[in-house]
C-alpha atoms as one frame of an Amber mdcrd trajectory, in Angstrom:
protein
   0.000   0.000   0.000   2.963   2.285   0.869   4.734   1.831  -2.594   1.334
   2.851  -4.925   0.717   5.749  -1.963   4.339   6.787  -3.096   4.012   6.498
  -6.637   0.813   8.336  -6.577   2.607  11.417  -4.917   5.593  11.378  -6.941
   3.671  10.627  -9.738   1.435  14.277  -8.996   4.614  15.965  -8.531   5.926
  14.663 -11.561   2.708  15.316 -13.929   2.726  18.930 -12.700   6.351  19.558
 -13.226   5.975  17.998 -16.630   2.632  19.677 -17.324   4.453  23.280 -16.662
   7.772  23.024 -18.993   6.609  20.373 -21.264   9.106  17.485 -20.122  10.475
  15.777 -16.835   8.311  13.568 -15.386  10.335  10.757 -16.299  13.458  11.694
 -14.722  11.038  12.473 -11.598   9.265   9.296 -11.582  11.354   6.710 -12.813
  13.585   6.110  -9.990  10.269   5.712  -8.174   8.924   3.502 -10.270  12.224
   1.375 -10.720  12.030   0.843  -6.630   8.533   0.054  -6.693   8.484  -2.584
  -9.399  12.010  -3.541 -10.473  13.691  -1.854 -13.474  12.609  -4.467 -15.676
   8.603  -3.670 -15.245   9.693   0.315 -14.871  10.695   0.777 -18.324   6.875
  -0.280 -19.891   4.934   1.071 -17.296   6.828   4.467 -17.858   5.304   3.954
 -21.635   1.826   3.500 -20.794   2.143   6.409 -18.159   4.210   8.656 -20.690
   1.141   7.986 -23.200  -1.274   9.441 -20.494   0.724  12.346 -19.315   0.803
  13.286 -23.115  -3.456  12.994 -23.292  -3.502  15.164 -20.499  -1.329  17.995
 -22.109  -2.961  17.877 -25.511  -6.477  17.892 -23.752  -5.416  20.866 -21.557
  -4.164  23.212 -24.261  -6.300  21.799 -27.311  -7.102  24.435 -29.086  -3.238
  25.974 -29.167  -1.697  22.791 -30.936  -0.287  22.986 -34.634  -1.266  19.798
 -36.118   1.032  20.706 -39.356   3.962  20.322 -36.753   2.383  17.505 -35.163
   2.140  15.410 -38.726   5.414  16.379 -39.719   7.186  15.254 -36.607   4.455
  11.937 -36.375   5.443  11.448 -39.946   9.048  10.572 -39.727   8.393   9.859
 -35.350   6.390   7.055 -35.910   8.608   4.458 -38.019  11.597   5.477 -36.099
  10.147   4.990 -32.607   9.169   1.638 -34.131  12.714   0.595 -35.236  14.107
   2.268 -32.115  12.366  -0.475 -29.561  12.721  -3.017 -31.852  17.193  -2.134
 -31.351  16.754  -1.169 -27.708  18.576  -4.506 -26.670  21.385  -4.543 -29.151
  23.110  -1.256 -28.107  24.474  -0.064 -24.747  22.361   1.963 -22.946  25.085
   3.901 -21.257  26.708   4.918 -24.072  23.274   6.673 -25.482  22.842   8.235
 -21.700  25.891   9.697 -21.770  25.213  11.382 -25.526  21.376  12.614 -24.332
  23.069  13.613 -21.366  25.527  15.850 -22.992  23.272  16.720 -25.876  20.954
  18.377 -23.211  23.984  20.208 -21.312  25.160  21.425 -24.644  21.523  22.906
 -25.752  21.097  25.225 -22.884  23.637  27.451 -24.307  22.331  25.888 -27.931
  18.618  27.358 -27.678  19.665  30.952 -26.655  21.867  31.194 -29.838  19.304
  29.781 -31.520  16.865  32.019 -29.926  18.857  35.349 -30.427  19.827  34.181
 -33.949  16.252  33.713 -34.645  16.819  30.618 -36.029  13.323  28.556 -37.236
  13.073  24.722 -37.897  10.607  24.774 -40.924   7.752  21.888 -40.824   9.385
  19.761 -43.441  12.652  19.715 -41.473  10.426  18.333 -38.867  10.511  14.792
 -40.416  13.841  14.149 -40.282  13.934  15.525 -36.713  11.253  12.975 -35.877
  12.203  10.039 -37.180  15.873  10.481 -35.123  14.075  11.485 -32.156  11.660
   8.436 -32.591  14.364   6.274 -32.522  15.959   7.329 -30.213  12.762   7.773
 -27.549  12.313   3.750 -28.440  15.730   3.124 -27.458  15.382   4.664 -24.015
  13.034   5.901 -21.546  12.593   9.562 -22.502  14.106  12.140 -24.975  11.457
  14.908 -23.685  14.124  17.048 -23.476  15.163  16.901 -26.858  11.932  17.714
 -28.471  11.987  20.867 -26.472  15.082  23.041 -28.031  13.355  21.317 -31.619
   9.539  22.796 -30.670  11.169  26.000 -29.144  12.961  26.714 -32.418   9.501
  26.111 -34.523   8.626  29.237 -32.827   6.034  27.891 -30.039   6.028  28.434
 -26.375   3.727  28.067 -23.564   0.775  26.642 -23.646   0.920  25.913 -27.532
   4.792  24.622 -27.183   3.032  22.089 -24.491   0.203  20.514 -26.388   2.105
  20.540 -29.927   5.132  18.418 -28.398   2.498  16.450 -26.073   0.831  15.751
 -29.374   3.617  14.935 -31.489   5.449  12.811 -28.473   1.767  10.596 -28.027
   2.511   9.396 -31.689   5.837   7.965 -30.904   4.561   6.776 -28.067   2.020
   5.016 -29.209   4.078   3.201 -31.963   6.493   2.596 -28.984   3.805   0.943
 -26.605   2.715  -1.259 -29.679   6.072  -2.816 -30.379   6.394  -3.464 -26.789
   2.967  -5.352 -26.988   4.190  -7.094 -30.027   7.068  -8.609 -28.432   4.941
  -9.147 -24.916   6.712  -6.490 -22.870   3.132  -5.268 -21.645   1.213  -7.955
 -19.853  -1.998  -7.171 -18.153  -0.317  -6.415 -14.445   1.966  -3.804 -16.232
  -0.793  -2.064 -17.889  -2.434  -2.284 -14.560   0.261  -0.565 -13.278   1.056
   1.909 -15.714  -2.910   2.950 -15.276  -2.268   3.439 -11.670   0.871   5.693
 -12.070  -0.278   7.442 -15.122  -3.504   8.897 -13.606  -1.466  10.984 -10.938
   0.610  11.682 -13.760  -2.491  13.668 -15.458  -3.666  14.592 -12.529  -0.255
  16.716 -11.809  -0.929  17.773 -15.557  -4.449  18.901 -15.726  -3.366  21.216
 -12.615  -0.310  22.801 -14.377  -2.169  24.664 -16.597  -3.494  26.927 -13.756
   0.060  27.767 -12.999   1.419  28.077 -16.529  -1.042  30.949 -17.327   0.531
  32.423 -14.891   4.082  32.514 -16.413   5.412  35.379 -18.669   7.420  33.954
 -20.931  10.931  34.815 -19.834  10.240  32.446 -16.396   8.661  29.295 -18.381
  12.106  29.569 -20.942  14.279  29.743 -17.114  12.368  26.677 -16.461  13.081
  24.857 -19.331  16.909  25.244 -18.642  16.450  24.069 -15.626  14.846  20.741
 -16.647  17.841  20.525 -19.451  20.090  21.188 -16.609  18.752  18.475 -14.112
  17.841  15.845 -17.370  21.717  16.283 -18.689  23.075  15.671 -15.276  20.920
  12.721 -14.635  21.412  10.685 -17.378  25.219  11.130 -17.595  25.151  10.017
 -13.223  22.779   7.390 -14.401  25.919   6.121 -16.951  28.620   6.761 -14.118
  26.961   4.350 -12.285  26.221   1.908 -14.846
């Protein structure tokens, strides 16, 4: 009873966290999860609560979400997410922590050039971005943080930065979630499971919104940083260790 009363609270903290800057309730939650259920269970039942989290975004900020983007990014997303889980087991997982891990380090610098350079990722350029992103999100647990320097450069923020990479991340999720399933990585008890978590996932989500109205602009771009910061540091730690 303590463990799901645990993963209920983290998981609230994590859905509003996630729900405000657009990314990090996996590096929030997973550890949680890993404890709860053993890493080997944590890794599907953060896919199943990953696809919720991403409902609850896209139904909180509906009307702001560019479905061009959202296609574009699905388009190339989808097959690559695919491929990505079907080669999660054939390459060394620290090796691609320590490269995300950098990656995000390096892009906190990255998207304020980018930003005073006013450089723009185009739609079309979006496909290409997708399908490396999608393989690399079916690989490991979570690039959120990657999709956010891509989304921020398409010219989107707040609440319409949220939905449009909620939407666009639910795609590769999906496709993610159904390889899984084909290979019978998601038995009934880890749906189960992944229900559980996920719903104080949106819960945490559906609550952010009140908050991110809230935010001028300048703050909610601080914030992103900060989960760049945190995600870069955690997943290079997490390959220390390893």
């Amino acid at each position: 009873m303590f463990t799901y009363l645990l993963v209920l609270i983290v998981g609230y903290v994590a859905g509003t966290v996630s729900g405000i800057v657009g990314t990090g309730a996996t590096i929030i939650l997973l550890p949680v999860l890993v404890f709860a259920f053993g890493p080997k269970a944590a890794i599907p039942i953060m896919a199943i609560v990953a696809l919720m989290s991403n409902f609850a975004k896209i139904t909180s900020w509906w009307k702001e979400i560019d479905w061009r983007a959202v296609a574009c990014y699905a388009a190339g997303g989808v097959p690559g997410a695919a491929l990505g889980a079907r080669t999660m087991l054939a390459l060394p997982p620290h090796v691609v922590d320590i490269a995300l891990g950098a990656f995000f380090l390096v892009m906190i610098p990255g998207r304020r050039w980018l930003a005073r350079s006013n450089f723009k990722i185009g739609p079309w350029l979006l496909v290409p971005i997708g399908a490396a992103i999608g393989f690399l999100t079916g690989i490991v647990v979570s690039t959120g943080p990657i999709s956010v320097p891509v989304f921020t450069a398409y010219g989107l923020t707040k609440g319409a930065f949220i939905a449009t990479e909620a939407a666009g991340s639910l795609a590769l999720y999906i496709s993610k979630a159904a390889t899984f399933r084909s290979f019978g990585a998601l038995p009934i008890d880890i749906v189960i499971k992944g229900l559980i978590s996920g719903s104080s996932v949106m819960a945490g989500t559906y609550t952010a919104r009140l908050i991110v109205e809230r935010l001028s602009i300048a703050t909610f771009q601080r914030l992103l940083d900060g989960v760049m910061l945190i995600s870069g540091l955690a997943l290079i730690w997490a390959a220390a260790r390893a």
